[in-house]
Each structure stands twice: as structure tokens, then as C-alpha cells.
C-alpha positions in Angstrom: -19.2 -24.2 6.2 -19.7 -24.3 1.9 -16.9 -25.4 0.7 -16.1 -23.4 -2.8 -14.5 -25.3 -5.4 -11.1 -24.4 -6.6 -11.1 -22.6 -9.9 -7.4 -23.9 -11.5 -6.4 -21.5 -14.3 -4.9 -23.6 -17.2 -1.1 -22.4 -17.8 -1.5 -20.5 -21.9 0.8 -22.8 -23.8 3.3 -21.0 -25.6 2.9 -21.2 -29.6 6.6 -21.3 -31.5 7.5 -21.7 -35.0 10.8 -22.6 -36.2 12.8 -21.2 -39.6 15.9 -22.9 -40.0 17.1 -24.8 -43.2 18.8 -27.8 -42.0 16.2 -30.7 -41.2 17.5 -32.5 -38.9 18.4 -29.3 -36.6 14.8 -28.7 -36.9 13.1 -31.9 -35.9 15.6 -31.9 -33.3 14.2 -28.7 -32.0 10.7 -29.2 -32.7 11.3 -32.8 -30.8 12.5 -31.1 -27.5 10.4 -28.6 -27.4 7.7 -30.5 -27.6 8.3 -32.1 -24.9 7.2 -29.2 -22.7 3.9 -29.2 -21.8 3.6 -25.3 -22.1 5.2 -25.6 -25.7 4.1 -25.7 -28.8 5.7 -25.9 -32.4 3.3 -25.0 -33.9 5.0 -24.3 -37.4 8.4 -25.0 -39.6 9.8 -23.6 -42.4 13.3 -24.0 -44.3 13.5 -20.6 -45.3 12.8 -17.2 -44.4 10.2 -16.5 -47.3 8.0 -19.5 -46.5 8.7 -18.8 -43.2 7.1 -15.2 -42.9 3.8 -16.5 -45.0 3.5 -19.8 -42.3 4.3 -16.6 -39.5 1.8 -14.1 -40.7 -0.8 -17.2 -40.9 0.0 -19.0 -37.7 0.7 -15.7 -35.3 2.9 -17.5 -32.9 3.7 -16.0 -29.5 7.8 -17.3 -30.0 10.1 -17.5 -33.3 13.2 -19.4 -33.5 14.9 -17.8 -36.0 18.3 -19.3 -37.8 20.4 -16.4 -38.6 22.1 -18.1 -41.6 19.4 -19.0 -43.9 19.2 -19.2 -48.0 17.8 -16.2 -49.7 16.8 -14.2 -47.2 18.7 -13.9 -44.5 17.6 -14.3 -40.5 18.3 -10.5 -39.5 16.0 -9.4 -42.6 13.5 -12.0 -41.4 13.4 -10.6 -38.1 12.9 -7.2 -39.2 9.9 -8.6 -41.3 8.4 -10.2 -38.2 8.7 -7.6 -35.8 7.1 -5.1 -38.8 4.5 -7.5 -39.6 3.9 -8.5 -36.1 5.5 -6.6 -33.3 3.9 -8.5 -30.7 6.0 -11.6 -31.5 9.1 -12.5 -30.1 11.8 -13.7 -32.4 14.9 -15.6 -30.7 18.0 -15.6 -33.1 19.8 -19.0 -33.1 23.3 -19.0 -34.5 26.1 -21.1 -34.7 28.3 -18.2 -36.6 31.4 -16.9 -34.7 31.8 -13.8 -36.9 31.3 -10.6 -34.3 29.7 -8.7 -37.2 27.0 -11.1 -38.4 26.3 -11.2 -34.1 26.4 -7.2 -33.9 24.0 -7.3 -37.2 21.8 -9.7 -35.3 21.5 -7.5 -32.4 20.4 -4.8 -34.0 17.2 -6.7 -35.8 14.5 -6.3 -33.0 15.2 -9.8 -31.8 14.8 -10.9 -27.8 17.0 -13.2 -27.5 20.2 -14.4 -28.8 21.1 -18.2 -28.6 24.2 -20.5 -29.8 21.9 -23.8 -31.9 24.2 -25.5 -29.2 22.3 -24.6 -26.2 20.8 -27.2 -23.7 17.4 -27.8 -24.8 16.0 -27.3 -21.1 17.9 -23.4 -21.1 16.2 -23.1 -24.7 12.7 -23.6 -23.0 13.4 -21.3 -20.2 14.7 -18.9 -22.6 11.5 -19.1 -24.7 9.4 -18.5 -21.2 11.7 -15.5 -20.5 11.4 -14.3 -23.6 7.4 -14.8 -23.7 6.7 -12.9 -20.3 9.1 -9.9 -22.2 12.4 -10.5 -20.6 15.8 -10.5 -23.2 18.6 -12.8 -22.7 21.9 -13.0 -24.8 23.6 -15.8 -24.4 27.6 -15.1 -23.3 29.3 -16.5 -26.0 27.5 -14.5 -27.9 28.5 -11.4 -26.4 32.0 -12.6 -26.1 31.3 -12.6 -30.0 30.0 -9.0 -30.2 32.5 -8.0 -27.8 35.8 -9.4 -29.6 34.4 -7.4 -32.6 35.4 -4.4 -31.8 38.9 -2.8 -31.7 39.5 -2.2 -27.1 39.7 1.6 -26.9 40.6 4.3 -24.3 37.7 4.3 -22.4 39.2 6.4 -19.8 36.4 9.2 -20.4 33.6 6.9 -19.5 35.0 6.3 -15.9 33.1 7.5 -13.0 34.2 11.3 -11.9 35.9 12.1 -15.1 34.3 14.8 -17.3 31.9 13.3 -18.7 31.7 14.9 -22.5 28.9 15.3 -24.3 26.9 12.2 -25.9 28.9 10.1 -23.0 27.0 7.8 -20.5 27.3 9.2 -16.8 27.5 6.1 -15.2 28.2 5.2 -11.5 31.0 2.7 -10.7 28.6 0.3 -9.4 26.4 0.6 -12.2 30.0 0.1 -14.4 29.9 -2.8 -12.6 26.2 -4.3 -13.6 27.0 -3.2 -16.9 29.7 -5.5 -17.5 27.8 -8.3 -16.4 24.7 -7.2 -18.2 27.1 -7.4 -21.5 27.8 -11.0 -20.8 23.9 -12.0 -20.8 23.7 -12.5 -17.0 20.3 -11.7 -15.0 19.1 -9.9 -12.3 19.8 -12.5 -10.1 23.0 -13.7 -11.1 24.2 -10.0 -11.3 22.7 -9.5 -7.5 24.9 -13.0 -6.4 27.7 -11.7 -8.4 28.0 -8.1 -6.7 26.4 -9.6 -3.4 23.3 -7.5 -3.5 19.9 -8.1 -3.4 17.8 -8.7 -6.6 15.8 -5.8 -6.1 19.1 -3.6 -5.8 20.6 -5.3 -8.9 17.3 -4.5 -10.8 17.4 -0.5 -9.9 20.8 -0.8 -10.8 19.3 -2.3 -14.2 16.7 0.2 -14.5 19.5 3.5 -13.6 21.5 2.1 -16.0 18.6 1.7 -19.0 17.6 5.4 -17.9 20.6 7.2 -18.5 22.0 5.3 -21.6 18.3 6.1 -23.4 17.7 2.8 -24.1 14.2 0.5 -23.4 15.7 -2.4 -23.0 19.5 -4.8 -21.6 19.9 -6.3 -25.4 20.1 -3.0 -26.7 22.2 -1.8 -23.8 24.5 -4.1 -24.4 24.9 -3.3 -27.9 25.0 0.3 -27.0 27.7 -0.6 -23.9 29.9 -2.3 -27.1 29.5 0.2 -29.6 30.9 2.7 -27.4 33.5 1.1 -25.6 31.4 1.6 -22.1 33.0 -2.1 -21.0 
């Protein structure tokens, strides 16, 4: 018998740059990440506006974006990326706790959302998430977003209520992934959390995208906040 020798496909190493304006935050960053051998920082700038020119010239696949930057601020930047270059991801770090600079953030076209306080190995897997197209919001984040708003009578929104017009028809179990989907938890936590399977906790997911006309859980969560829907 010929033996055939193995072909090994080489794992793409993920290209990042960083914008944030205080040093030492990002040499700590670049530092960790680099420890990854499927990272790359590939890029740093202090503020947004030498930030877009070192984006637009580097095209990485991740940004780190610091939402409180000098001049321009990270939720303009990100809106600059994602028109400049929708195929990168931008990952808004924060260490704000105002819920309106959070709800602000939400809206920008960023993937992820991420406390600057986040354990360097969760930041990596965030950024390889975020890479293969997934969204994650950390929880204190949407604890942030979340306290933001005034609690309303939501009584409307519950399952076999008349459901007026412009209102999300939701199931109870789907009520239920909702509210777990608000607090940044995945598919698989959700599926251990309701003691379901993953792939029952993912048509949940995809129900609950469907009817709420939304492509993707970041921007149902903002929607399920807005709207009182948790």
C-alpha cells in the first residue's frame, strides 16, 4: 500500500489592530494577545483618526475599539470602519458604566461588546468568535444597557395576550432564551441553562431572530431592551 502524505492546513492567523488612547492599556493588550499563536496585532493607534488611516491601510480581520477616545469618539469610529470596510469586525472595549454611552455603542455596527477588564484568554476567544461571525456582549454590559431604561408594563408582550401591532409574538420558551440572550449567554450556555440541547437552543435563537426582524442576537438584544420585551 502508498502511503499519501498528510497535507496539514496551516490555521489563518487572525490580524487585529488596537485604537485606544491610554498606552499602557494598549501594550498590555497588544502583549496578550500576542501571545496567541493565531493572533496578530498587527496595528495601534491612540486615536480614532490615526486609527481609521492605519485601518484602511492595514485591513485587519479584528478591531479593538476603545469607546472613549479624544476627538473622535469609538461609536463614530466604528461607523467609519464598518462603512469603510464592512468585512471587518470591530469589538468595542469600555470601561464606562453610563447605559447610554452602552446603548450608543450597540447601535454602531460593532460585534462584540467587552468590559477593558476582561480576562485576556475570554478576549482571545471573543476575537475567534467574533472572526468566524458570531456576536457576544459581555453581561455587565447588558446589565448596563438594561439598567438604562425605565422597567415598564410589559404585560402586552406576554405569550397569549393580544398581541398589538408592531409587538413581538413570542413563545414563552422563546421569552425564556430571550432573556438569557440579553445577558450575552450562548447557545450552549442557554441550552444548559433551559436543559435543552444546543441544537434546540439555536432554533430557539433563530425563531426568535425571525420574528423580531432582526439579522443578528446583538441587535436583538438591543431591540428586546428598547422595547421592554425582558
Amino acid at each position: 500500500m502508498i502511503k499519501t502524505t498528510e497535507t496539514v492546513t496551516e490555521k489563518k492567523v487572525i490580524k487585529v489592530a488596537i485604537v485606544e488612547d491610554f498606552k499602557l492599556t494598549r501594550v498590555g493588550l497588544r502583549c496578550a494577545l500576542n501571545t496567541n499563536e493565531d493572533i496578530d496585532v498587527v496595528a495601534e493607534a491612540e486615536d480614532a483618526v490615526i486609527g481609521l488611516k492605519m485601518i484602511e491601510r492595514e485591513q485587519p480581520d479584528i478591531v479593538l475599539m476603545d469607546l472613549g477616545l479624544p476627538v473622535m469618539n469609538g461609536v463614530e469610529a466604528t461607523i467609519k470602519v464598518k462603512e469603510m470596510l464592512p468585512k471587518t469586525k470591530v469589538i468595542a472595549l469600555t470601561s464606562h458604566d453610563r447605559g447610554e454611552e452602552v446603548i450608543a455603542a450597540l447601535s454602531s455596527g460593532a460585534s462584540a461588546y467587552c468590559l477593558k477588564d476582561i480576562d485576556p484568554d475570554k478576549l482571545a476567544n471573543v476575537i475567534r468568535d467574533v472572526n468566524e461571525g458570531a456576536c457576544w456582549i459581555d453581561p455587565v454590559v447588558s446589565q448596563m444597557a438594561l439598567s438604562s431604561f425605565p422597567k415598564i408594563d410589559n404585560i402586552g408582550f406576554l405569550p397569549g395576550k393580544n398581541q398589538n401591532e408592531g409587538r413581538v409574538p413570542l413563545t414563552e420558551r422563546e421569552y425564556e432564551v430571550l432573556k438569557h440572550l440579553v445577558t450575552g449567554k450562548s447557545n450552549t450556555e442557554i441550552a444548559k441553562e433551559l436543559i435543552v440541547s444546543v441544537h434546540t437552543a439555536k432554533a430557539h435563537v433563530c425563531s426568535i431572530l425571525q420574528k423580531m426582524c432582526v439579522n443578528d442576537r446583538v441587535q436583538a438584544a438591543v431591540k428586546a431592551v428598547k422595547e421592554g420585551l425582558v
